[in-house]
N, C-alpha and C positions, 0 to 999 in steps of 0.2 A: 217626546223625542224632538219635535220640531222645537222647543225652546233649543235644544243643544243647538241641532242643526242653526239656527236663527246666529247662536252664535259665532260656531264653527266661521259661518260668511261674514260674521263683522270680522275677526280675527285675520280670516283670508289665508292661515294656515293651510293649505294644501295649495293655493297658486305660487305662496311665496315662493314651496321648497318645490314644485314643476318652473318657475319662471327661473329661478336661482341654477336650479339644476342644467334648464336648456342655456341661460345666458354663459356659463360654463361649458358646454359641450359634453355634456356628462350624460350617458345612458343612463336609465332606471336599473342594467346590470351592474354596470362600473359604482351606482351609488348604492348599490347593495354590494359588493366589495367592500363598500369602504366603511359602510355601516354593520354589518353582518346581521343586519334585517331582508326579510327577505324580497323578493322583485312583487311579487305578488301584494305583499303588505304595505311598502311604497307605494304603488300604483292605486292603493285603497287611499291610502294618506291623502295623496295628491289630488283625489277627487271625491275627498270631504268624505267618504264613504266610512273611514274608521278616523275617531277620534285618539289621536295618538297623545301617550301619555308623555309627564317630563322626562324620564329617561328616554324615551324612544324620541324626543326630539333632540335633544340633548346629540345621540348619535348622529341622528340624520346633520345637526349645526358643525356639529366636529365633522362631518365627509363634506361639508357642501365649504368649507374651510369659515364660518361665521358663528357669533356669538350667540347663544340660545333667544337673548333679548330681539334679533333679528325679527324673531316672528310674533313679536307683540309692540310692534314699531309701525309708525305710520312716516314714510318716508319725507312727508313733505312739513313735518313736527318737529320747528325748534326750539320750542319754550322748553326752561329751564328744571322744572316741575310740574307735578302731575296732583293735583287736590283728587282725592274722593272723598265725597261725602257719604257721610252713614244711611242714606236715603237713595243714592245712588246705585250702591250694590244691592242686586236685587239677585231673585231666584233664579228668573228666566235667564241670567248670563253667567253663570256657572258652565263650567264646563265640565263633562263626565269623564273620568279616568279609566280608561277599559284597563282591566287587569288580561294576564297573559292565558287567563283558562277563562273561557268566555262568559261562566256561568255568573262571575263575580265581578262588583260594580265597588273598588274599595274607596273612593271617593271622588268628590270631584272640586272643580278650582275654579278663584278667579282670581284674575291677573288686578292689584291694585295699582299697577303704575304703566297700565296699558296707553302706549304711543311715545313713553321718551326716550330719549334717543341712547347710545353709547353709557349706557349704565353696566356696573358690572353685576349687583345683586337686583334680583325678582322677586318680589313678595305677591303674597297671594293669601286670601282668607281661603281656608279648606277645611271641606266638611266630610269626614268618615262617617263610612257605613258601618254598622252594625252586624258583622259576618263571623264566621270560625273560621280561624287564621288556617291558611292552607300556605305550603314554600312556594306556591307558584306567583303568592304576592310578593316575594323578595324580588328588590333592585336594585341595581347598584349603575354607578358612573363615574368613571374618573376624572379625577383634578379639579372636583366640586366639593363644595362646603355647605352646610344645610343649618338650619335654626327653625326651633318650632317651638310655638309658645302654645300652650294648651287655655284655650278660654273657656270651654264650656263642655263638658261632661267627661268619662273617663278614656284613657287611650292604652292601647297593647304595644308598643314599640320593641318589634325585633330587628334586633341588628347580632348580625353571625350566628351565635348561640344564646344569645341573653333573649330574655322579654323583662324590658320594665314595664313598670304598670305608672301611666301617668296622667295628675286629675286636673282639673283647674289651678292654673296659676304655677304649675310645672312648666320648665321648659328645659332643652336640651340643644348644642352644639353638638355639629358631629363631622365625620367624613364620609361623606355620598359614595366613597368608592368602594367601601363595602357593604354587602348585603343586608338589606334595610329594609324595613315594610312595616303597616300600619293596621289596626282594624281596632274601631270603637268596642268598648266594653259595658255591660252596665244596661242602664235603662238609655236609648237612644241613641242620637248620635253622638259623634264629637265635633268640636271644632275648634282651628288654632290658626295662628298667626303663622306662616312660613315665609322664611326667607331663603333664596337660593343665591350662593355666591360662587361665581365664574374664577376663576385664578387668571385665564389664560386671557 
């Protein structure tokens, strides 16, 4: 847990969206208004105490009126691109994905283009667990676009009523606003290329 944590403070996800919120004049009520997350859950956000996933940031960027990329931005970063290296991405900066029923961990992320500025897609290598699909993994988020390339082992993709089943070298286009979720199959985990695209 302390790698997450370790992350979490590069990240800096929970000052952004307290710094953002108060330079706005915005209660922790008024941004649960606008989010319809709750004050209690916010208040965990904002002090690194819950690792919130991309739909729940997603909310909290649409209430705080800024683009999800906000929070994986280093403000004082104007170069034009972002290089990772394959040597780069390591374990320890993964970030853990809490699902909405606490028992389940459905995977976790790392930001590949962490610090550039004014972009409107976020990619990320992501890595699923290995669990038995439960509805409380479904999420969704409006006026987002999603892309997921499957690189290495098998995946359960449910969206509304379907489950595809998808392996290596599968990939899929979709629309994030409806109900969507993941969980590895097979022997291990999985892993794939995500891209997240903002419209607004």
């Amino acid at each position: 847990m302390s790698d997450i944590k370790a992350q979490i403070k590069e990240f800096r996800i929970g000052e952004k969206i307290r710094g953002l919120r108060q330079q706005k004049r915005m209660t922790l009520q008024e941004l649960s208004g606008l989010t319809t997350l709750s004050k209690p859950l916010l208040s965990q956000i904002e002090n690194d105490q819950v690792i919130p996933p991309l739909a729940t940031l997603l909310k909290i960027a649409r209430g705080l009126k800024v683009d999800i990329h906000f929070f994986f931005e280093d403000a004082g970063n104007r170069q034009k691109y972002v290089l990772t290296r394959r040597e780069d991405v390591r374990e320890d900066e993964k970030v853990l994905r809490q699902a909405s029923n606490e028992g389940a961990r459905p995977y976790t992320y790392h930001s590949l283009a962490q610090g550039l500025r004014h972009k409107h897609m976020e990619p990320f290598l992501v890595e699923f667990e290995n669990l038995e699909w439960d509805d409380a993994l479904f999420f969704k988020h409006e006026g987002d676009e999603e892309f997921i390339y499957i690189t290495e082992g098998e995946l359960d993709f449910h969206y509304n009523s379907e489950v595809l089943r998808m392996r290596a070298g599968d990939s899929i286009y979709y629309d994030s606003s409806q109900p969507h979720g993941w969980v590895s199959v097979g022997e291990g985990k999985a892993r794939a290329l995500a891209v997240m695209y903002t419209k607004e």
